[in-house]
DOKOLDO-418770 format. One record per residue (C-alpha): residue number from 1; residue in three letters; x, y, z. Coordinates in nm, 4 decimals, padded with zeros to 6 digits. Example, Ala and Ser with C-alpha at 12.3 -4.5 7.8 and 13.67 -1.06 7.14 Angstrom:
BEGIN
  pos  code         u         v         w
    1   Ala   01.2300  -00.4500   00.7800
    2   Ser   01.3670  -00.1060   00.7140
REM end
This chain:
BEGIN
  pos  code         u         v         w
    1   Unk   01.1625   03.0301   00.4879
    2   Unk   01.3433   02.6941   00.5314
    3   Unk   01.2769   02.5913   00.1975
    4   Unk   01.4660   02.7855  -00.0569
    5   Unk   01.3066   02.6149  -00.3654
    6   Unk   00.9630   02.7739  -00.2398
    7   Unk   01.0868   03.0950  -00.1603
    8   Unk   01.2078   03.1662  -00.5625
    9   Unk   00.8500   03.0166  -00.6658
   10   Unk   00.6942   03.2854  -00.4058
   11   Unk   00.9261   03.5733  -00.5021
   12   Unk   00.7332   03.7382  -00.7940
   13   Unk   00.4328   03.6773  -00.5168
   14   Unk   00.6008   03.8522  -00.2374
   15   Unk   00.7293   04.1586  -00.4862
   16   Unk   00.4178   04.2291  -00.6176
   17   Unk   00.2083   04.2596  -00.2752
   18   Unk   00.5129   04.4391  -00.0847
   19   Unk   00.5015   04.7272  -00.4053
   20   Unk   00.1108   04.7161  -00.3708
   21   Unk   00.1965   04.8418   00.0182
   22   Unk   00.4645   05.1015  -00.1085
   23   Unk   00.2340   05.2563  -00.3768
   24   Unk  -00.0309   05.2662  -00.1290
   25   Unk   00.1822   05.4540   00.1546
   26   Unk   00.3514   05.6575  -00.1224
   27   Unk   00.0202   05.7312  -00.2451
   28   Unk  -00.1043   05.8640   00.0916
   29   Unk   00.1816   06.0535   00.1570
   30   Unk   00.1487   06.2412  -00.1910
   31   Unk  -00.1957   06.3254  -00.1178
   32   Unk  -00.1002   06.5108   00.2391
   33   Unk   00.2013   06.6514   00.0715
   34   Unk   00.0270   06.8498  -00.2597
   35   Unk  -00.2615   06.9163   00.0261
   36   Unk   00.0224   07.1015   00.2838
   37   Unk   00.2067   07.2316  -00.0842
   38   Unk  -00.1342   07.4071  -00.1384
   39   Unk  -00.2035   07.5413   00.2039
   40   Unk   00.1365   07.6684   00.2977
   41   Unk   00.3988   07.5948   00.0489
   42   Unk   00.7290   07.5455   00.1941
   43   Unk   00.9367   07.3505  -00.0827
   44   Unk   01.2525   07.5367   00.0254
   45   Unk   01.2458   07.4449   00.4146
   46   Unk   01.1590   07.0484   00.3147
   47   Unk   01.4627   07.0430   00.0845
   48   Unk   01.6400   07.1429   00.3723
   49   Unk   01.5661   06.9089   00.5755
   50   Unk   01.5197   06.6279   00.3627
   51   Unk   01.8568   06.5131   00.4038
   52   Unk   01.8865   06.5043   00.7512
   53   Unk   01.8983   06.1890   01.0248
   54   Unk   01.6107   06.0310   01.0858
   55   Unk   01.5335   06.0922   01.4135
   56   Unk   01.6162   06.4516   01.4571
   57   Unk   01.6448   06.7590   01.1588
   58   Unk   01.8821   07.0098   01.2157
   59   Unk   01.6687   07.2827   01.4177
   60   Unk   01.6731   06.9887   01.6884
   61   Unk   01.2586   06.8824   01.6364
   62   Unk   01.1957   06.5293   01.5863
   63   Unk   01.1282   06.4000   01.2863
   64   Unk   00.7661   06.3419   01.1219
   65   Unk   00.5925   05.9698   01.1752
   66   Unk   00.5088   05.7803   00.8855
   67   Unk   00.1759   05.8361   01.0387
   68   Unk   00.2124   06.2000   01.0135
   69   Unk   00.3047   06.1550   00.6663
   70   Unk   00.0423   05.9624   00.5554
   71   Unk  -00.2552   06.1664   00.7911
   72   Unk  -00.4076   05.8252   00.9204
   73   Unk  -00.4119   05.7061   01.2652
   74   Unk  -00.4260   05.3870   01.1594
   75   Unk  -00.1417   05.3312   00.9559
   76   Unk   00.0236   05.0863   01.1882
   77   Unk  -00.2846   04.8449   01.2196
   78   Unk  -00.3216   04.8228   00.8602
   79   Unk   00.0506   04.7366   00.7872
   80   Unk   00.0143   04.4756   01.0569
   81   Unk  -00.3054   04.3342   00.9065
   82   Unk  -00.1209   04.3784   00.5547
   83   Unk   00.1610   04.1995   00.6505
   84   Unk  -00.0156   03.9341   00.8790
   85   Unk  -00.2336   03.8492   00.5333
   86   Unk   00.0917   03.8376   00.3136
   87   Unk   00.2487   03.5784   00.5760
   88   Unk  -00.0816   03.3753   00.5161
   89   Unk  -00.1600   03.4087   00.1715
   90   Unk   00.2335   03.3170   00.0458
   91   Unk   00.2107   02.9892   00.2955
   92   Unk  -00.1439   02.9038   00.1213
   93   Unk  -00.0763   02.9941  -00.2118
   94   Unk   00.1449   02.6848  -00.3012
   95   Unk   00.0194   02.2949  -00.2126
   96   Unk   00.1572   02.0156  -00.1953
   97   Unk  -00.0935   01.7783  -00.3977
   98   Unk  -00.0768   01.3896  -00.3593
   99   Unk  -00.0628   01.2660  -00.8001
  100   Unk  -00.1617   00.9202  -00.7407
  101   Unk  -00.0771   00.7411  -01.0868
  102   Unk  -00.2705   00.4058  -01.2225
  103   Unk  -00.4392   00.1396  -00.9637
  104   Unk  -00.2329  -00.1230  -00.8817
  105   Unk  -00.3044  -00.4437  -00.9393
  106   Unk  -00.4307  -00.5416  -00.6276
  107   Unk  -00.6737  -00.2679  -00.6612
  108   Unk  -00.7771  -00.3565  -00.9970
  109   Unk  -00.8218  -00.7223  -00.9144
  110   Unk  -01.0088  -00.6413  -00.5879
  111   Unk  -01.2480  -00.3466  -00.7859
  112   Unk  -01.2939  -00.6737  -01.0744
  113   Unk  -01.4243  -00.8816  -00.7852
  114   Unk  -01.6451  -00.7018  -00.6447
  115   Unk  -01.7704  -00.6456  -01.0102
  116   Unk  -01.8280  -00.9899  -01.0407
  117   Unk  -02.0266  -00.9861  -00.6606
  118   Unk  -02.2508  -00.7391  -00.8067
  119   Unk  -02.3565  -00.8983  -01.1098
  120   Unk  -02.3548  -01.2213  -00.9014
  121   Unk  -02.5857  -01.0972  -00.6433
  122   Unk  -02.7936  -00.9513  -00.9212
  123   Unk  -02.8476  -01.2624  -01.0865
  124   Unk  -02.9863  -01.3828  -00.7350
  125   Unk  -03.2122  -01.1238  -00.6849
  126   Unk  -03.3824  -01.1254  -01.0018
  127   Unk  -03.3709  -01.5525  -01.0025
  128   Unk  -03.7234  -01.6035  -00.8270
  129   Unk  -03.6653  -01.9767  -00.9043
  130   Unk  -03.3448  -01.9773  -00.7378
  131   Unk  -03.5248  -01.8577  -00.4163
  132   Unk  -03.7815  -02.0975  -00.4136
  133   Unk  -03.5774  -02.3966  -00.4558
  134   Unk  -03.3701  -02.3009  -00.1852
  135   Unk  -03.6619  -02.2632   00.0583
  136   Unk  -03.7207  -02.6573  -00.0289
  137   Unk  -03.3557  -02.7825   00.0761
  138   Unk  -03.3765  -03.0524   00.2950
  139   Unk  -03.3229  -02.9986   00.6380
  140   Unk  -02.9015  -02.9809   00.6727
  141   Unk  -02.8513  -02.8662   00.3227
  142   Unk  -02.8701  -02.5366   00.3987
  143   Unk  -02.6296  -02.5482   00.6568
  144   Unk  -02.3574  -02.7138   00.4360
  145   Unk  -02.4268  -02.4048   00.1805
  146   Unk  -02.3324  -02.1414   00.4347
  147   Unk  -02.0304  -02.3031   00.5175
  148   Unk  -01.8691  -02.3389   00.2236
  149   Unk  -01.6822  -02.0768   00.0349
  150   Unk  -01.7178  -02.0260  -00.3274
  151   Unk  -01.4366  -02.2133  -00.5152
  152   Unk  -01.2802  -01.8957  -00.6836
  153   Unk  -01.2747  -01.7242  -00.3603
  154   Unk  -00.9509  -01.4969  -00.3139
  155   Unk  -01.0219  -01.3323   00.0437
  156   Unk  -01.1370  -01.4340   00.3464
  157   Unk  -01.3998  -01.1943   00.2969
  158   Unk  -01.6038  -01.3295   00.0894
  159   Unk  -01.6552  -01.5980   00.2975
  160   Unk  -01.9696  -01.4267   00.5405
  161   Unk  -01.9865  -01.7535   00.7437
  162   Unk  -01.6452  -01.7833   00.8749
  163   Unk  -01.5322  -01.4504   00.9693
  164   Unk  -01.2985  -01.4472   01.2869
  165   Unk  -01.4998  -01.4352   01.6093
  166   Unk  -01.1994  -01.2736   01.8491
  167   Unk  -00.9356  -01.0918   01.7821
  168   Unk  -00.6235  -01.2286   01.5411
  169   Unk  -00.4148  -01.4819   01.7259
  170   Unk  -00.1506  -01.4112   01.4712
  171   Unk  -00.0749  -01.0675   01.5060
  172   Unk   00.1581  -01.0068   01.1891
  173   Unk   00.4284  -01.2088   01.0179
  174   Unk   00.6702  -01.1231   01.2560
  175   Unk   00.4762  -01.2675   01.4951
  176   Unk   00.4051  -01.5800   01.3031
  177   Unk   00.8090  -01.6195   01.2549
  178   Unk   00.8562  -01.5905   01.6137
  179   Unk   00.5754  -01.8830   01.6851
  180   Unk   00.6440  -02.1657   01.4287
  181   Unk   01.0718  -02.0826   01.4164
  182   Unk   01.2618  -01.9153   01.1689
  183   Unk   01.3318  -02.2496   00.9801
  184   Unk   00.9766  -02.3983   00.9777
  185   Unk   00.8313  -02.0310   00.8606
  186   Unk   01.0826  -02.0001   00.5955
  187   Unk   00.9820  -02.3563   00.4619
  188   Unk   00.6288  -02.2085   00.4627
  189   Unk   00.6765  -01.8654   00.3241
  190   Unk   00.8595  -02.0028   00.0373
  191   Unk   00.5879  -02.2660  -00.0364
  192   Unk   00.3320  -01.9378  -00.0177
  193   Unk   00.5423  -01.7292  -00.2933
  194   Unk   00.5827  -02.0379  -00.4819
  195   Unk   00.2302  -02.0224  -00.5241
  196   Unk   00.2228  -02.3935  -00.3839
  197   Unk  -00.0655  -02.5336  -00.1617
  198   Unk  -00.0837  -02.4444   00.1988
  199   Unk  -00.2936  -02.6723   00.4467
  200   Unk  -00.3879  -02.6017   00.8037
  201   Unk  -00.5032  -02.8544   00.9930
  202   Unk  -00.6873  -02.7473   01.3470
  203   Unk  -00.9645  -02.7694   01.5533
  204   Unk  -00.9466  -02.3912   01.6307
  205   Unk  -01.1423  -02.2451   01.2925
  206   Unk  -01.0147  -01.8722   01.4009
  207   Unk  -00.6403  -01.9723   01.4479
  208   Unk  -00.6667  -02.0984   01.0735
  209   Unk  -00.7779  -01.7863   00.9497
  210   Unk  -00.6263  -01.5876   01.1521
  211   Unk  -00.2849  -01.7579   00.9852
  212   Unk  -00.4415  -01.7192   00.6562
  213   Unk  -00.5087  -01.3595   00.7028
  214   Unk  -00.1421  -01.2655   00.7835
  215   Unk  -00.0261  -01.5330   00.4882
  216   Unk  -00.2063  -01.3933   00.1968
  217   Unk  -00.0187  -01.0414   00.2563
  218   Unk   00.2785  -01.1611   00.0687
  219   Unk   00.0963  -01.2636  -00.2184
  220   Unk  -00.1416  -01.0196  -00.4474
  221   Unk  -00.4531  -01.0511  -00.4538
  222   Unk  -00.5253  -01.2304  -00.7564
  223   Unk  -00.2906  -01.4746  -00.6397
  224   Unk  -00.5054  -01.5823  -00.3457
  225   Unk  -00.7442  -01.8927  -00.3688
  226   Unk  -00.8878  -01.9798  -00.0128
  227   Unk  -01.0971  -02.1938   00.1259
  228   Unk  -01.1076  -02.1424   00.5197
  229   Unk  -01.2406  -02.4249   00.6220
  230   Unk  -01.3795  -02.7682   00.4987
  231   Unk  -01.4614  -03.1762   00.5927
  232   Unk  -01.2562  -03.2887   00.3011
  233   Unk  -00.9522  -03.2063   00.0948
  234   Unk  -00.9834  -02.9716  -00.1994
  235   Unk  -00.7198  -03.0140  -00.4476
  236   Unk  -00.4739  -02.7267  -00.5789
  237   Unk  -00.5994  -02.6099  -00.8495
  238   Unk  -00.8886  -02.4497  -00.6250
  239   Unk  -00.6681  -02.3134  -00.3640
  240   Unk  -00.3904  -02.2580  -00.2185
  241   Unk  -00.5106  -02.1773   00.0998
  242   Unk  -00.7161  -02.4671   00.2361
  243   Unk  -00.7971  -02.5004   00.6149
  244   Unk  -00.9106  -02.8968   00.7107
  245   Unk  -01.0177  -03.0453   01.0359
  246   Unk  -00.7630  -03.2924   01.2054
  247   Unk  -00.9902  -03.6056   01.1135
  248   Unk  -00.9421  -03.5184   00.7416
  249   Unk  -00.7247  -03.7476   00.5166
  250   Unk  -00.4911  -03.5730   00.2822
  251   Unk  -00.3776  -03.7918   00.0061
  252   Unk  -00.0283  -03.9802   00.0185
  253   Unk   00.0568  -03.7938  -00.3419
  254   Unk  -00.0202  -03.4719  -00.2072
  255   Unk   00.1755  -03.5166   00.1493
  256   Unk   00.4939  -03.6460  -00.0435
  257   Unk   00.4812  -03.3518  -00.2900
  258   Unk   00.6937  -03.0984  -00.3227
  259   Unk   00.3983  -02.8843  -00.4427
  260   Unk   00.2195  -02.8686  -00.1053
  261   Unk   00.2708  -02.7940   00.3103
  262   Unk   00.1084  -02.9298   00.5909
  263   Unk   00.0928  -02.7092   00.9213
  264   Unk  -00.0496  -02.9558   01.1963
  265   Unk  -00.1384  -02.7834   01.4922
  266   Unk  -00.1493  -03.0012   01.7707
  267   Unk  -00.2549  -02.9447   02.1942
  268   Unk   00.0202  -02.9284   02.3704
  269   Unk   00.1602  -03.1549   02.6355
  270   Unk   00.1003  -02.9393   03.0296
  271   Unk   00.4908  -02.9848   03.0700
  272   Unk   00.5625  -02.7881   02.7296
  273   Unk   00.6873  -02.4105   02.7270
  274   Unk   00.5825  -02.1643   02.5230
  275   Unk   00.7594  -02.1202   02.2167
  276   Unk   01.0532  -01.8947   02.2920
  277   Unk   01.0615  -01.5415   02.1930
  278   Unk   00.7160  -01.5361   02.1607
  279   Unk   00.4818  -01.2016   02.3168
  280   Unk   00.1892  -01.2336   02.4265
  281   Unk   00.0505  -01.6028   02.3004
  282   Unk  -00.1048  -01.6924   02.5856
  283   Unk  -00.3788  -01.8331   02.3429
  284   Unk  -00.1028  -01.9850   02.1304
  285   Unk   00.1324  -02.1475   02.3961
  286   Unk  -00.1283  -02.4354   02.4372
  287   Unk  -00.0547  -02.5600   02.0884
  288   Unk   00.2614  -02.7228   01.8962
  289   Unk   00.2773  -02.6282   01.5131
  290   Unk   00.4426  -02.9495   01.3021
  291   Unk   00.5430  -02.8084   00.9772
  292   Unk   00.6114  -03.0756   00.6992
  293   Unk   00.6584  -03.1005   00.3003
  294   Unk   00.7645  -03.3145   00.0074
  295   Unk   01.0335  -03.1086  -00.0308
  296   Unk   01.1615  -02.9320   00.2501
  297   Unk   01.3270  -02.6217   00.2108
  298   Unk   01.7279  -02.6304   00.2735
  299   Unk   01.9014  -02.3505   00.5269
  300   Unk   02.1566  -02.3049   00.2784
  301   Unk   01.9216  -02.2178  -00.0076
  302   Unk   01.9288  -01.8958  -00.1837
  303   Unk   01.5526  -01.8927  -00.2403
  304   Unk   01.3334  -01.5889  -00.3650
  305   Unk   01.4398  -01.2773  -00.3335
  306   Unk   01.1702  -01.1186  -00.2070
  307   Unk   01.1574  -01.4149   00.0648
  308   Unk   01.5454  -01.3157   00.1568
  309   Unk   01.4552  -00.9329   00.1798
  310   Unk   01.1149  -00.9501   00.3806
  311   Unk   01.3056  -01.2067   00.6415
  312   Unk   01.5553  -00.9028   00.6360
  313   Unk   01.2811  -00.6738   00.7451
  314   Unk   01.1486  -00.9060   00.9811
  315   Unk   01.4709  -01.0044   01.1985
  316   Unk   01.5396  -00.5684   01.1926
  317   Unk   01.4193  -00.5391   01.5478
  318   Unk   01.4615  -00.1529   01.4376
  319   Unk   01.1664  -00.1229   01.2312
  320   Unk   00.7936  -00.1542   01.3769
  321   Unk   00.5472  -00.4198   01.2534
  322   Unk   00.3778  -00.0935   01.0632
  323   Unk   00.7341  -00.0314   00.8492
  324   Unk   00.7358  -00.3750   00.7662
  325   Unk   00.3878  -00.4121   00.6208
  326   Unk   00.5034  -00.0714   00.4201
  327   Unk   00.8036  -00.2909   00.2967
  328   Unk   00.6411  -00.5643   00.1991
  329   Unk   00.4209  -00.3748   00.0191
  330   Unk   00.6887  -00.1895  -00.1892
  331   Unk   00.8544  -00.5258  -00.2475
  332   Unk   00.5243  -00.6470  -00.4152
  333   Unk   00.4573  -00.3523  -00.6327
  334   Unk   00.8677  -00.3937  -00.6957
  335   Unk   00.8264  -00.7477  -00.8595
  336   Unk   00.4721  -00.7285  -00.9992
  337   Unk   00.6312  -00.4582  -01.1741
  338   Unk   00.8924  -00.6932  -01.3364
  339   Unk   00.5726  -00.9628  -01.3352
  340   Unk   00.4191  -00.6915  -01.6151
  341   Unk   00.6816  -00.6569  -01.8257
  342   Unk   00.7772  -01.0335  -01.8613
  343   Unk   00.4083  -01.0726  -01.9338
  344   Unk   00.4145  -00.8576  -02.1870
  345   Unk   00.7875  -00.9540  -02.3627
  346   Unk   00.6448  -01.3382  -02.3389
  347   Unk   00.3002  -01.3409  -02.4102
  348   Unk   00.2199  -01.0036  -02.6167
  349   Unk   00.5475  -00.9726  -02.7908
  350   Unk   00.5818  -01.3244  -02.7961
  351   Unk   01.0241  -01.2554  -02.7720
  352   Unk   01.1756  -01.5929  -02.8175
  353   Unk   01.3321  -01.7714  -02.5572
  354   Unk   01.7230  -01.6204  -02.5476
  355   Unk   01.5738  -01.3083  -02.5391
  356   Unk   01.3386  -01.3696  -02.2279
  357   Unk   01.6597  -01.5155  -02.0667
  358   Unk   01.8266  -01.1836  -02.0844
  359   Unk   01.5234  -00.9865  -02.0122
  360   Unk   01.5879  -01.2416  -01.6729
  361   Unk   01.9154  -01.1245  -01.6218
  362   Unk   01.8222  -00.7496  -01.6117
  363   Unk   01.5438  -00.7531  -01.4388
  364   Unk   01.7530  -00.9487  -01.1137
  365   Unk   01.5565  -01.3032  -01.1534
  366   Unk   01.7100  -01.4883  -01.3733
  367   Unk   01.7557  -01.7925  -01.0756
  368   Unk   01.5094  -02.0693  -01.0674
  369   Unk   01.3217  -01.9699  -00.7598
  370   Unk   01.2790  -01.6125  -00.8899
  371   Unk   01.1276  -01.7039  -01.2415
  372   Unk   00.8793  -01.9687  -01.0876
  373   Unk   00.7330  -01.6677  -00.8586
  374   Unk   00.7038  -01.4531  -01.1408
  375   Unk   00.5427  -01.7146  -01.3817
  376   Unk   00.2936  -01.7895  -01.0511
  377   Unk   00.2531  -01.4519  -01.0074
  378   Unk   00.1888  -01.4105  -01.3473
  379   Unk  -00.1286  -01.5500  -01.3124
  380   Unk  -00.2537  -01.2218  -01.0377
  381   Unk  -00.2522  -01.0074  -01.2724
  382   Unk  -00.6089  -00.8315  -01.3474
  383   Unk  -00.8250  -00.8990  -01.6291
  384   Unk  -00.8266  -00.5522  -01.7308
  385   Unk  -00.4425  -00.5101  -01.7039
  386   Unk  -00.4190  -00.7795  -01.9872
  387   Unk  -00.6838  -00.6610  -02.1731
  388   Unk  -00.5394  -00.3635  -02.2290
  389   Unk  -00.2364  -00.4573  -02.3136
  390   Unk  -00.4048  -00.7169  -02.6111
  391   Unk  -00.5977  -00.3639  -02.7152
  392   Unk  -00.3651  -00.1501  -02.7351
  393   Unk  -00.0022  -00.2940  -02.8004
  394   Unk   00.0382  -00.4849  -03.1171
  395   Unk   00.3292  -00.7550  -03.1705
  396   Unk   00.5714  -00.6140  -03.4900
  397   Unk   00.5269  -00.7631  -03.7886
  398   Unk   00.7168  -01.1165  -03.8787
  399   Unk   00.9278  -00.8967  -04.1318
  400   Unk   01.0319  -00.7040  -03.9064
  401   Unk   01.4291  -00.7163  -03.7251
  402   Unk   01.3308  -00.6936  -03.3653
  403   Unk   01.6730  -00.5216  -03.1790
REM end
């Protein structure tokens, strides 16, 4: 055995079935010996010999065969079939089993919407009134109902009507980096952890949420508000993901802001190349991707630090697109971890402000990028994560020293 651990956990295993074997060929043997003792007894010729070599006694005849011993013929197959069985049951005996601990948060949000789907298409089913007044809409209205997402919508998912008709054009964020430049994606990721508003603007429906698709994986799920596609601006506090024709007009407060960035995807020009380092955007190399803000986002800045480590992971030509989802993944379970227990210092145990400040500094995000992602991530967390935490962990009393 390679593993040493599991070979002193199957010892006592292995002991017991190997003295099982011995009692049962000492057992046999005992039987054909008091059987030969009481047909011809010859105690004082096997004491003789029962000290010689193996192989030969001292009258020069070979020695007697286990099977010979033991009177059965088919000694040898049943040690095999003994042994073959101990091989199997000691490898069987001990499992590895996968402990999974408490959902995440993603999984609790996503399991809390489709609670909410439920109810909601319960409500429609047993609204008869509902039905009916829909099949009176005037002719167009219905159309304009399919094609809009409900406000609170978090995944592109929900959203029946505008589900991608090809396959993604944006393949992963790697692949997204490599298209729009490492400065103009930067600018954009940071905006996305920021929890700012992202606009698309493009003709091509499935290129928008295609780029939403791959966006929303560095966010949690409760942190995702999207609306694919619409004729007019939605504002913020809606979503954060909002896909607009070109034609639309976004206001001159929310271009200028520093809350908000505009990806403009334009045709173009026959002369252009594709964008370098690019693979395989033939379907992309027809368009230029204009990435603007309020406040664009310096070279030089420090910025998030999960937005430093994931452009780590991404420029590490040494990991596969599959490792880097993986990492991402661990870096979001990594700071919604820290997300729960500021949530809990500042809103359950209500710790003053000097204390939240050091709580900061231990937890690695004590700079100004850091704590506005965790105060916008904040707001992912599920509905039963903070329920609980109101049930079932009280503040201390006011008389109380808190260390």
């Amino acid at each position: 055995m390679m593993d040493r651990i599991y070979l002193i956990n199957s010892w006592p295993f292995l002991l017991g079935k190997i003295r099982g074997i011995i009692d049962e060929l000492q057992g046999k043997a005992l039987k054909v010996f008091e059987a030969e003792q009481f047909g011809c007894p010859q105690r004082a010729q096997r004491m003789n010999t029962a000290f010689t070599p193996f192989l030969h006694q001292r009258n020069g005849n070979a020695a007697r065969s286990l099977t010979s011993l033991t009177s059965d013929d088919n000694l040898w197959a049943c040690l095999h079939t003994s042994f073959a069985w101990l091989l199997k049951a000691c490898g069987s005996r001990l499992t590895e089993k996968l402990l999974e601990g408490a959902p995440t948060e993603d999984t609790l949000v996503q399991m809390e919407k489709l609670a909410d789907l439920e109810e909601e298409s319960e409500s429609w089913d047993n609204s008869e009134a509902e039905e009916e007044k829909a099949s009176v809409l005037p002719e167009g209205a219905e159309g304009r109902e399919l094609t809009k997402c409900p406000t609170g919508s978090s995944s592109l998912s929900d959203c029946e009507s505008w589900q991608p008709r090809k396959l993604s054009v944006f393949q992963s964020l790697r692949h997204m980096r490599q298209v729009l430049g490492a400065s103009s994606f930067r600018m954009l990721a940071w905006h996305v952890l920021m929890g700012n508003q992202v606009i698309w603007k493009s003709r091509d429906t499935d290129l928008v949420l295609s780029a939403f698709e791959v966006l929303r994986t560095m966010l949690p799920v409760g942190c995702v508000r999207v609306i694919p596609y619409s004729s007019q601006y939605e504002e913020a506090y809606r979503c954060n993901f909002l896909g607009l024709s070109p034609h639309v007009q976004i206001p001159t407060h929310v271009l200028s802001s520093e809350f908000a960035v505009v990806v403009e995807v334009h045709t173009a020009a026959p002369s252009s190349l594709p964008p370098a380092g690019c693979e395989d955007d033939q379907s992309l190399s027809k368009y230029e991707f204009v990435v603007t803000s309020g406040s664009a986002v310096a070279a030089d800045r420090v910025g998030p630090t999960i937005l430093n480590k994931m452009e780590a992971a991404l420029t590490n030509q040494n990991l596969s697109v599959d490792v880097v989802d993986q990492c991402l993944i661990c870096l979001k379970e990594e700071w919604m971890n820290k997300v729960k227990v500021l949530f809990k210092f500042t809103k359950v145990d209500s710790r003053p402000k000097e204390d939240t400040q050091k709580l900061l500094s231990i937890l690695g995000a004590s700079e100004e990028d850091n704590v506005k992602l965790l105060k916008f991530w904040m707001t992912g967390l599920s509905k039963t994560y903070k329920s609980h935490l109101m049930s079932t962990v009280r503040s201390p009393p006011a008389t109380e020293p808190r260390n």
